[in-house]
C-alpha positions as CSV (number, residue, x, y, z in Angstrom):
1,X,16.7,50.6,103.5
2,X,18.0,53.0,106.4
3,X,21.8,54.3,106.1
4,X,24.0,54.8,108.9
5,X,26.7,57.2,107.9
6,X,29.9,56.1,110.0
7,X,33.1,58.3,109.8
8,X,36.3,57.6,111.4
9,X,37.9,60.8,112.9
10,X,40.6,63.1,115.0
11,X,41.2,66.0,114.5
12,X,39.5,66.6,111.1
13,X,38.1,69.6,111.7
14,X,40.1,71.3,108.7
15,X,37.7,68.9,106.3
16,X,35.3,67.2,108.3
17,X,32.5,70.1,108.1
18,X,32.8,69.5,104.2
19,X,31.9,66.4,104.2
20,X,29.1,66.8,106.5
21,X,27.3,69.9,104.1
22,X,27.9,67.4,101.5
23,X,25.7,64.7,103.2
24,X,23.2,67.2,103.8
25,X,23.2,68.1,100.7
26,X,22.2,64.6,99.5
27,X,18.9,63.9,97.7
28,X,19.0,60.4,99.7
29,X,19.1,61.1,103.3
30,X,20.5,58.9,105.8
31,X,18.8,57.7,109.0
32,X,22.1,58.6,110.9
33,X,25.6,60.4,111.1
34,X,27.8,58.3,113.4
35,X,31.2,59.7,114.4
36,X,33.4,57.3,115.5
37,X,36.4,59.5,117.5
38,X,40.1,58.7,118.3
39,X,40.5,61.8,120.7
40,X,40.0,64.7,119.0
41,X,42.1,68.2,120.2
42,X,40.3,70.5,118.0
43,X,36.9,71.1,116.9
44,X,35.9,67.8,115.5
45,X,33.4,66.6,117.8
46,X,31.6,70.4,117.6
47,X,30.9,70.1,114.4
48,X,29.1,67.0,114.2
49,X,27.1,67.2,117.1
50,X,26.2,70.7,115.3
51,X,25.6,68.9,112.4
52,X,22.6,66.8,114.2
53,X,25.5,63.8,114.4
54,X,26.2,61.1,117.2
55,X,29.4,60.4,118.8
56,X,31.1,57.7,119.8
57,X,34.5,57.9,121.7
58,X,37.0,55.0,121.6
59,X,40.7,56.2,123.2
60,X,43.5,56.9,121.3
61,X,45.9,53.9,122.3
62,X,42.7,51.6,121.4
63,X,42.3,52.5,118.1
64,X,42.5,50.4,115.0
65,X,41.2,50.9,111.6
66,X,39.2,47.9,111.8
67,X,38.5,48.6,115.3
68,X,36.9,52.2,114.5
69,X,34.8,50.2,112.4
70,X,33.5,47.5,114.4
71,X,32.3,49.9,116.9
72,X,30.5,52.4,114.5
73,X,28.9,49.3,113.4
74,X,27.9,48.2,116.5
75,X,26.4,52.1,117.5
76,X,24.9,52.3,114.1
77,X,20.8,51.3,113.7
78,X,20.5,51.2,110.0
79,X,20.3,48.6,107.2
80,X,23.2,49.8,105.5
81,X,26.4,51.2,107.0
82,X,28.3,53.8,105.0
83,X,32.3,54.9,105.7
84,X,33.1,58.1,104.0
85,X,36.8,59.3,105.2
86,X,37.0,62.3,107.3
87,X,38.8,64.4,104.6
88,X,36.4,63.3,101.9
89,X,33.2,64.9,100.3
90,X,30.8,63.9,97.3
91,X,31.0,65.7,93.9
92,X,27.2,65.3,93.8
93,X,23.6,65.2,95.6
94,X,23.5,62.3,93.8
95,X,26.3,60.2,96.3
96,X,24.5,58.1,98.5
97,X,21.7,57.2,96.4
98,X,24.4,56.2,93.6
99,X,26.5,54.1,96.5
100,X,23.5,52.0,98.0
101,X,22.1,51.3,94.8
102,X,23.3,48.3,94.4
103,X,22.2,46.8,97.5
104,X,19.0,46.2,96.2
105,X,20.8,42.9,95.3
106,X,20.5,40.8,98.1
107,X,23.7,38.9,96.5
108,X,25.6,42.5,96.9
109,X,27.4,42.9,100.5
110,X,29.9,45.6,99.8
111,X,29.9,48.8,97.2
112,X,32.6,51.4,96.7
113,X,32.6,54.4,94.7
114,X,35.2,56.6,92.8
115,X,37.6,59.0,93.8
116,X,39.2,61.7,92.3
117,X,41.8,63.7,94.0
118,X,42.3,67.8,94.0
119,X,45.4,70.3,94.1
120,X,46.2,69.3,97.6
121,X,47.2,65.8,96.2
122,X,50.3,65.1,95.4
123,X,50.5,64.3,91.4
124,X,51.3,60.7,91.4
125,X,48.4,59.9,94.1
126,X,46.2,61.4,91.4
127,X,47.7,58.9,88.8
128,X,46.5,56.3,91.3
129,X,43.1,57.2,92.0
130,X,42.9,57.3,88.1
131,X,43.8,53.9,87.9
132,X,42.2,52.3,90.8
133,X,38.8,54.4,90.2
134,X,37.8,54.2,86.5
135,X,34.8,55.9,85.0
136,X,33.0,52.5,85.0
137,X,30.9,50.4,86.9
138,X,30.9,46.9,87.3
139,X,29.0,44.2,89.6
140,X,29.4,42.0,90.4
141,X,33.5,42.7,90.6
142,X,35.9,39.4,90.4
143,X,38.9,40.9,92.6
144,X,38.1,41.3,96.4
145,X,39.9,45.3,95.8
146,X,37.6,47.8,97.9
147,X,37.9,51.2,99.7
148,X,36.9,52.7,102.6
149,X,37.3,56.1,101.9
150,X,33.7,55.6,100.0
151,X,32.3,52.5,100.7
152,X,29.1,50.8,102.0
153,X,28.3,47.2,103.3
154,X,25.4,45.6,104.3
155,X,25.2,45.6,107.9
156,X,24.0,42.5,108.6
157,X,26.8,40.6,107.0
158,X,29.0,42.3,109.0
159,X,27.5,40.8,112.1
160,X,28.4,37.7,110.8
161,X,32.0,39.1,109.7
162,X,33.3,42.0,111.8
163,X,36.6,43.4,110.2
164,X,39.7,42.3,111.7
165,X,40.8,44.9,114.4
166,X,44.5,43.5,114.6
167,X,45.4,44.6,111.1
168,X,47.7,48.0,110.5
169,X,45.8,48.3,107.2
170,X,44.0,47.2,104.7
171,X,40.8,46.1,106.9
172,X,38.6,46.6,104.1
173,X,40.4,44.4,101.7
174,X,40.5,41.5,104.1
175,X,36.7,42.0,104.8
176,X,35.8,41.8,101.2
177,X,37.7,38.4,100.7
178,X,36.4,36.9,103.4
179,X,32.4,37.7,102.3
180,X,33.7,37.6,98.5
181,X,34.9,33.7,99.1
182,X,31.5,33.0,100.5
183,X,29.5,33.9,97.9
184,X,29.4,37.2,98.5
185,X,29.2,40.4,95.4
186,X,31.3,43.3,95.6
187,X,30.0,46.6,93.2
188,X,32.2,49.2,91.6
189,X,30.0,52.1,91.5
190,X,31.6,54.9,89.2
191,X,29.0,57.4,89.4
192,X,29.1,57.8,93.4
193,X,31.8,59.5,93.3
194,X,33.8,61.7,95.8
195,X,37.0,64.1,96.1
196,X,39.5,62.5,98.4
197,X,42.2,65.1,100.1
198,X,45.6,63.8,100.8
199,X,48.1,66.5,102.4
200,X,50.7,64.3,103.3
201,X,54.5,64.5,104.3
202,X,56.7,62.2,102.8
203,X,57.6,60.7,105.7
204,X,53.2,60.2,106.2
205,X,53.2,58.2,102.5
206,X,55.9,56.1,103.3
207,X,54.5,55.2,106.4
208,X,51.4,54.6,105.2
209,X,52.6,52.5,102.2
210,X,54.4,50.3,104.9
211,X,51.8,49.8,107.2
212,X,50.2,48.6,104.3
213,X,52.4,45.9,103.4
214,X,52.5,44.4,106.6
215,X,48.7,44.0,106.4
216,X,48.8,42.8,102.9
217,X,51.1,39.6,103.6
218,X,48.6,38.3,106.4
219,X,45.8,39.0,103.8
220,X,47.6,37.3,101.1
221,X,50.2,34.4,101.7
222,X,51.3,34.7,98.5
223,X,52.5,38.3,98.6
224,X,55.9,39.6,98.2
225,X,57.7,42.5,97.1
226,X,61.5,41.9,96.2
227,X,64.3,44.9,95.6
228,X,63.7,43.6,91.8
229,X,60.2,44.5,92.1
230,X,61.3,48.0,94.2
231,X,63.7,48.7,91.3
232,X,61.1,47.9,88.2
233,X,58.2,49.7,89.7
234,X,60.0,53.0,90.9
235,X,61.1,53.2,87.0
236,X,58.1,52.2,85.3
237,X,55.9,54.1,87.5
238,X,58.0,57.4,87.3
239,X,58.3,57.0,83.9
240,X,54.5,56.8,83.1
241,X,54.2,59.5,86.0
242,X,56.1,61.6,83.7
243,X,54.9,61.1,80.3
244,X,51.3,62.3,81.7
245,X,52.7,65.1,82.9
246,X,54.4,66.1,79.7
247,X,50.7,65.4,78.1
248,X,49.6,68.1,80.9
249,X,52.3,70.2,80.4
250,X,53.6,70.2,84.1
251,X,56.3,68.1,83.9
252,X,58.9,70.4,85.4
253,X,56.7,71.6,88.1
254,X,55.8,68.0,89.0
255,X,59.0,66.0,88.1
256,X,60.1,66.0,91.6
257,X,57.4,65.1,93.4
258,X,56.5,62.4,91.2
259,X,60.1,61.1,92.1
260,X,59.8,61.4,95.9
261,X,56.2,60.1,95.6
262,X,57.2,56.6,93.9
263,X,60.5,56.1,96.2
264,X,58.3,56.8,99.6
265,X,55.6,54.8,97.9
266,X,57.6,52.0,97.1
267,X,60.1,51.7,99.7
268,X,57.2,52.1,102.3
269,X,56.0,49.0,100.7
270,X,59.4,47.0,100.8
271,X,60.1,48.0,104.2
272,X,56.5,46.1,105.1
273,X,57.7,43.0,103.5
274,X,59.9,40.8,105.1
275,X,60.2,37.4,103.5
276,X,56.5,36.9,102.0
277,X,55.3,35.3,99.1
278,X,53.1,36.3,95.7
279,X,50.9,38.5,95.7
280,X,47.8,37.8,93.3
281,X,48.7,39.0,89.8
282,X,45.4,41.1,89.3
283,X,45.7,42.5,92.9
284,X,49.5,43.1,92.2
285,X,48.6,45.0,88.6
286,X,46.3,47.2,90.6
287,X,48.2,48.2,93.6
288,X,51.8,48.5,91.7
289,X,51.6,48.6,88.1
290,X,50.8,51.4,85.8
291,X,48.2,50.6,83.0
292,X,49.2,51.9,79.7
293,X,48.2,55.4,79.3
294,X,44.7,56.0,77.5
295,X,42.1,58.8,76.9
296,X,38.6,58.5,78.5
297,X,35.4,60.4,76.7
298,X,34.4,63.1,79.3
299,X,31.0,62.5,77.5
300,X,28.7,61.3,80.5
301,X,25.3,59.9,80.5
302,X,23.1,63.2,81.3
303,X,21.8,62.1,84.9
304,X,19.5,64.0,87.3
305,X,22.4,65.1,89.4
306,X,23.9,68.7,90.7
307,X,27.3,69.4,91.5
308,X,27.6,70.7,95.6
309,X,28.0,74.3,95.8
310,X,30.3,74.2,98.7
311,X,31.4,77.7,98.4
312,X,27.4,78.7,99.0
313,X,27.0,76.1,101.5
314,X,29.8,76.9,103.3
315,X,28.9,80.9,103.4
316,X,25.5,79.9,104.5
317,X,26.7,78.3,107.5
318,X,29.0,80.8,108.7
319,X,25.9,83.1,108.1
320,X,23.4,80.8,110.5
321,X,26.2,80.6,112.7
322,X,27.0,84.9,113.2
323,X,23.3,84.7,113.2
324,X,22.3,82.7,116.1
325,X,21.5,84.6,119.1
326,X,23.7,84.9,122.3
327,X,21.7,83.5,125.2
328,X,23.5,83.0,128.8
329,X,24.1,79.4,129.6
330,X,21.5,77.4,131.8
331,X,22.7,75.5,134.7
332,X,22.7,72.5,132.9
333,X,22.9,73.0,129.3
334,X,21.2,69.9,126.7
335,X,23.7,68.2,124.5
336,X,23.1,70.1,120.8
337,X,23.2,65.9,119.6
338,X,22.6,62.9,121.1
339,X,25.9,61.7,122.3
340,X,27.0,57.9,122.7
341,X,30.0,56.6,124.2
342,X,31.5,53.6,124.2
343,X,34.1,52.3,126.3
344,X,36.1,49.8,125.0
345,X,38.5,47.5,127.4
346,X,41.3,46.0,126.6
């Protein structure tokens, strides 16, 4: 199987160099790095085409998340397309192998991995990825819940199913229903697992929460979220916010953002509702609902895998960098990568 690594983008250069050590750090390699670019200010684009990446532009005002997608697809050669976030990177050189695995069921079309959060998280976001990302696999999975932040697909179904470009949200969830109903096996895959960095204003998760919503009542015409529901959820999930952070002994530095997480959380989601239905109760559970606290082992099955030094990787490429030698521009200098665009028209 080739992998196309496709990464949605702008102005990521803050993380995006991470993430791209991190693939090269991988014991699986992929056939290509495909960055798929909303117009970049900064450095973005620098870095991956100095990472050996291609580039594919698509303008600002055309973006959409599902969009971004269909056209990395479309620029991407390989048997397997892969969408790690900008501000993401794997805890081990063990990732991709872990996160294509599964493929090797031709019933499986879609496989996500876990994610874990750091400091730069807020604390209640980590509760979520907790919840949302357990320490076990399972394929095939019987809810169409997925991620893009880590997830893979097999290309060839999407040519058959693109991902719906006018959603504000949610694109991967309404993929994974559509090639779920048809027969189609989603994989949880525990063990690919990557840190995912949130630094987000308050204003940013409320807004992100709402967009959200208003994807997840074309997705599901039973959803709905009622100020009853708005209520019960911002208690119960503050509540179990703040029990685990009595069990971690932060409670007082943590109290208040755990507050202002829920209410931005939740009313983002109300404010994306207007007059829908019922959402599915497992669907609903996972999105909303706490599940009662419990202790994992942190015993793991010993596997072949190395945590990423980033620390050395990164001081190894600022060392090739100061290293390379000045030479005065030719009249028409080579492209460092090969570079693709795509125009898209409206």
């Amino acid at each position: 199987m080739k992998i196309s690594i496709i990464i949605r983008a702008r102005n990521e250069d803050q993380h995006i160099e991470k993430l791209l050590l991190g693939i090269r750090a991988q014991r699986e390699r992929p056939h290509e790095v495909i960055l798929v670019d909303s117009g970049s200010t900064d450095s973005t684009v620098d870095i991956v085409r100095r990472h050996g990446g291609k580039v594919v532009t698509i303008g600002k005002q055309e973006f959409t998340f599902g969009r971004a997608l269909n056209i990395g697809c479309a620029a991407a050669t390989g048997d397997i397309c892969v969408f790690p976030s900008a501000h993401v990177y794997p805890v081990f050189d063990t990732w991709l192998e872990k996160l294509t695995a599964p493929f090797e069921d031709e019933r499986v079309v879609l496989a996500y991995g876990r994610q874990t959060g750091n400091k730069t998280n807020k604390f209640s976001e980590r509760q979520i990825f907790s919840r949302w990302f357990p320490r076990r696999s399972v394929c095939p999975q019987p809810t169409y819940f997925c991620n893009n932040a880590n997830c893979a697909i097999r290309r060839s179904v999407w040519e058959k199913q693109p991902y719906d470009e006018s959603l504000t949200g949610l694109e991967d969830l309404a993929w994974a229903k559509a090639v779920q109903s048809r027969g189609g096996w989603l994989a949880y895959v525990a063990d690919a697992e990557i840190v995912h960095v949130h630094d987000e204003t308050w204003e940013q998760v409320q807004n992100r929460y709402r967009r959200e919503a208003i994807a997840m009542r074309r997705i599901d015409e039973h959803a709905k979220f009622t100020r009853f529901d708005f209520v019960k959820l911002l208690f119960r999930n503050v509540l179990t916010d703040a029990r685990i952070a009595i069990a971690q002994r932060v409670f007082f530095a943590e109290i208040g953002s755990i507050v202002r997480f829920r209410w931005n959380q939740l009313l983002g989601t109300y404010r994306g509702y207007r007059d829908p239905p019922q959402i599915s109760a497992q669907l609903r559970k996972r999105f909303y609902y706490p599940s009662r606290t419990h202790h994992e082992s942190d015993t793991q099955l010993e596997l072949e895998r190395h945590i990423i030094d980033y620390d050395t990787l990164l001081s190894h490429q600022q060392s090739a960098e100061a290293a390379e030698p000045v030479s005065p521009p030719a009249e028409s200098p080579a492209p460092s990568a090969v570079v693709h665009i795509l125009r898209v028209d409206r």
